[in-house]
N, C-alpha and C positions, 0 to 999 in steps of 0.2 A: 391570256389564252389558256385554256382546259389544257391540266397537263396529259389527258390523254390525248389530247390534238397533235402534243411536240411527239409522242414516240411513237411509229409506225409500226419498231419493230424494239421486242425485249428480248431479253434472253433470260432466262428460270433463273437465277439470281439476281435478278433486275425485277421480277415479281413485286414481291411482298414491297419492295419502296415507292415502285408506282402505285400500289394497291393506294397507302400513308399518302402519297403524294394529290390522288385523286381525292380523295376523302375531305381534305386539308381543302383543296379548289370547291368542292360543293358547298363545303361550310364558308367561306368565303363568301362566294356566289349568294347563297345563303341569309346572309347577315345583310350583302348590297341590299338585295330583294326587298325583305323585312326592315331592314332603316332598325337594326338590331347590333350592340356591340359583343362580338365576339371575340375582340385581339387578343385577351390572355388566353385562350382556349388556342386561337388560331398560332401565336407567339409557341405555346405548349405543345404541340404538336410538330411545329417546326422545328424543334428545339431535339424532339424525337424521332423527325426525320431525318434528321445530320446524321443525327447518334448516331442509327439506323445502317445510312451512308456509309459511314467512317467503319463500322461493323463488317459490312460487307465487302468493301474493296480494302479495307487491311487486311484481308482473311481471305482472297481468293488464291485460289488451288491453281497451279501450273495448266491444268486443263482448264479452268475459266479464263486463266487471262489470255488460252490461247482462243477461245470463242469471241473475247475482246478484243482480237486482234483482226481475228477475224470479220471484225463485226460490217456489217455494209454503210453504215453510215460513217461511219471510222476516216477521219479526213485522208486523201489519197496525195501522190506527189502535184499532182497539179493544183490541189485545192491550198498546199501548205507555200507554193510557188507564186502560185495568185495573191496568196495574202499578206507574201512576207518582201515580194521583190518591184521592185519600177522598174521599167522597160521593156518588160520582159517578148521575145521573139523565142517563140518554138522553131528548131528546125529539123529537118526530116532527110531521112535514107540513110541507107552508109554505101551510095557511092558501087554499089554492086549490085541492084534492080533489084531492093528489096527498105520498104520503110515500115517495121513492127511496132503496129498501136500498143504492144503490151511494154513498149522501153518509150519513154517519152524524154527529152531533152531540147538546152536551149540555152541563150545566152539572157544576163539581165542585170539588173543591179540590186546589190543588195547593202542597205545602208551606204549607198553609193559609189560600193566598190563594184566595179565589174567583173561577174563569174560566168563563170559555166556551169549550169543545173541541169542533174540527169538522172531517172528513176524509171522504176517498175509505177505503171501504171494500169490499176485492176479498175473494171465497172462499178458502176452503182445499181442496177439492177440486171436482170437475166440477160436482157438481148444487150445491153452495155458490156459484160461480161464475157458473152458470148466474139463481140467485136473486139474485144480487147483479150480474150484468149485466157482469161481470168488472172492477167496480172504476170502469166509464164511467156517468158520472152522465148523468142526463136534465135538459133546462131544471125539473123540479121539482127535483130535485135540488140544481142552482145555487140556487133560491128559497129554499128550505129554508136551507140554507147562509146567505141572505143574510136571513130572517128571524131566526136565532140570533145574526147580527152584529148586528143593530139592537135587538136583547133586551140584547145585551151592552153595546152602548154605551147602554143608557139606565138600566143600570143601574151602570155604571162599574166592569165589569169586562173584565179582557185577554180577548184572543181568538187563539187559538192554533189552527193550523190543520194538517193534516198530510199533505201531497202523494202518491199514490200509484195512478197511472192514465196507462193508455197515452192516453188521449186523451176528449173528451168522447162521450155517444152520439154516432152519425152517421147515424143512422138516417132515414128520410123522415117518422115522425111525430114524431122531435124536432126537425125542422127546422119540423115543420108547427106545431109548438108553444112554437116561440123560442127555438132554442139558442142564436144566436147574440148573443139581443137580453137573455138571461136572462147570459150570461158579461160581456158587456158592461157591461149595467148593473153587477154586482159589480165591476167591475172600476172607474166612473168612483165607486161608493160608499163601496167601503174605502177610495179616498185621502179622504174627509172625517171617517171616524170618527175619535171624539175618544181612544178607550182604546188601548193599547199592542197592536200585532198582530204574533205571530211565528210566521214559517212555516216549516214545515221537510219538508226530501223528506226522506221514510221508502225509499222504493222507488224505484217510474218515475213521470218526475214529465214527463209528456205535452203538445204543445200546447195548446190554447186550455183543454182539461179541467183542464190544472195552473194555469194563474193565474186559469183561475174564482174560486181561495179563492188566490191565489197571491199578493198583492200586500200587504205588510206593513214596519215597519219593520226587522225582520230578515231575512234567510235565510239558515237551518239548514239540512246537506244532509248523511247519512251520507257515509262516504266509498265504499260501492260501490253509492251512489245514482245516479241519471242524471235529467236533466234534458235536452228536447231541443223543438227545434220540431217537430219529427214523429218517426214511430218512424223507426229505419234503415231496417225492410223498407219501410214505406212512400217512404221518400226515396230509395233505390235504383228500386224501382219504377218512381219520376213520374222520373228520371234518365236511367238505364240501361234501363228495359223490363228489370230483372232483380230481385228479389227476394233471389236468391240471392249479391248483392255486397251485401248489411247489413249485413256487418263493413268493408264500405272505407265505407261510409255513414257508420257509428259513429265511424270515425275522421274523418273529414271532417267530421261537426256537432259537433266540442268538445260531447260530452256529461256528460265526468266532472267531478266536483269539482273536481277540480286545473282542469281546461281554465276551470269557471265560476268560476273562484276569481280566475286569470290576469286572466281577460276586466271583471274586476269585478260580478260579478253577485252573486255567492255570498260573503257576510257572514263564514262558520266552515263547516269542514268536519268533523263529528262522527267520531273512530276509534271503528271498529268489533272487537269479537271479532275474535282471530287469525283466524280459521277464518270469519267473515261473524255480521250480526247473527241470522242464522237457525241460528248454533250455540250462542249463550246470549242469547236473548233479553231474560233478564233485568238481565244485564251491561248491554247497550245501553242496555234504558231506565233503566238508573241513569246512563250520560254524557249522555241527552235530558235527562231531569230535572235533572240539576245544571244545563245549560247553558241551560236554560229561566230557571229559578229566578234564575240568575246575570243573562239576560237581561231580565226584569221588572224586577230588583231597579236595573237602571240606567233603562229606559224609564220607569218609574214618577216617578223625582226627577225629569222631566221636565215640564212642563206642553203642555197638548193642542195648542196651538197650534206649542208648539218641537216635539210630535212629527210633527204633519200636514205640519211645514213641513221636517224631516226628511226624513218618508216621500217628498213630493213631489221634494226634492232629491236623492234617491236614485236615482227613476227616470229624472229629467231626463238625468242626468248617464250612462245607461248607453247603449253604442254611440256614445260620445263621445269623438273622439281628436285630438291635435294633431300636424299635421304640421311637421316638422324640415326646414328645406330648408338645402341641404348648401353 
């Protein structure tokens, strides 16, 4: 298949390698047509499309990988659910007349163990988006979220969570309806549950909306994931009165991996597909799932107590520094 067939959609440093990429498929094409050997031309040029590759996503800026993260083809919690679990049963509400498509969860197996998986769940295109609230969950949403934790822990199974939202609703009737009191509460609940919790940013993993379900004793974070207190454009904004400085934003809130990795925050940083986890999805969730699998297989020989008291000793200790006097 024409690799302009597979990308739908690029983003300006995604350019210049489809440009190589397309080039490389005519001459191909090319050579079938004519009954002409091209391979060392065609070998050579592939050889410079890696390059290329490896050029560009070793070298992206805080503000590209947050476009990556953003990106729409970028695999979603359901897509990495489907592909990594058996049995899986979605289930819905939280029990108070309200079931928000923007939190999705459910129970299933994963390498055989039996979990509980639960995430932000954004569209794939406008009216997906639009039904799904782009990804910003509602305080039902959080409830939901936090009635599938308490399923999980009474029935003594993991709870695996999976980060991907610029922020929670902000709207005036989710404020009228307890956003803040709804993040909250999940937030002082998961530090007592008894079963093993591991989170991991898939995508954009946003203010108060990302540690709703954020608080575990691991975290997992692709590496052209972000993680931030607010978006860039918003923190330029409340700053500068400019929106359009998001990329000195980007760099200034340590949003990537590497900065959360530095800072102590971020447990593993998941490699992604040369090209991003939105060019083999599948690849991806086969490095989620092992590091899942690998990650249970340790919290599990743990007892509930060594893990609460873990979990607790993990948060204590982050934004925790010792000064050196000279």
């Amino acid at each position: 298949m024409p690799a302009t067939k597979t990308r739908s959609f690029l983003l300006d440093f995604e350019k210049p390698l489809c440009d190589l990429e397309n080039r490389i498929e005519q001459i191909r094409e090319l050579a079938q047509e004519n009954n002409v050997d091209l391979s060392s031309e065609i070998f050579e040029l592939e050889a410079k499309a890696e390059q290329l590759r490896q050029e560009i996503f070793n070298g992206l800026t805080p503000a590209q990988r947050l476009q990556l993260a953003r990106h729409p083809r970028r695999p979603s919690t359901l897509d990495y659910i489907q592909a990594m679990t058996e049995d899986w049963f979605e289930l819905h509400g939280d029990r108070g007349g309200s079931d928000d498509p923007a939190m999705v969860g459910g129970v299933g197996r994963l390498g055989g163990i039996p979990v509980v998986m639960l995430g932000h769940q954004k569209g794939r295109d406008t009216k997906d988006n639009v039904a799904r609230n782009f990804g910003m969950a509602s305080p039902g949403g959080y409830r939901k979220a936090m009635r599938l934790m308490e399923h999980a822990n009474q029935f003594g199974m993991p709870i695996l969570t999976f980060i991907d939202t610029p922020g929670a609703w902000a709207g005036v009737d989710a404020e009228k309806l307890g956003q803040g009191e709804a993040i909250a509460y999940n937030l002082r609940e998961m530090f007592r549950l008894d079963v093993p919790i591991l989170c991991t940013v898939i995508g954009e993993g946003g203010s108060g909306g990302a540690l709703g379900i954020g608080v575990g004793d691991r975290l997992l974070m692709f590496e052209h994931a972000v993680y931030t207190v607010a978006t860039p454009e918003a923190c330029a904004a409340i700053l500068w009165k400019d929106a359009s400085k998001a990329p000195q934003a980007a760099a200034a809130l340590k949003i990537t991996a590497w900065d959360l990795k530095n800072l102590g925050i971020l447990d593993e940083i998941l490699p992604e597909p040369s090209s991003g986890a939105h060019a083999d999805p599948l690849a991806a969730a086969a490095v989620l799932k092992a590091t899942l699998l690998d990650g249970l297989e340790q919290l599990l020989n743990l007892s509930p107590a060594e893990r609460r008291n873990l979990r607790y000793q993990k948060f204590r200790a982050m934004g925790r520094y010792q000064l050196i006097e000279n």
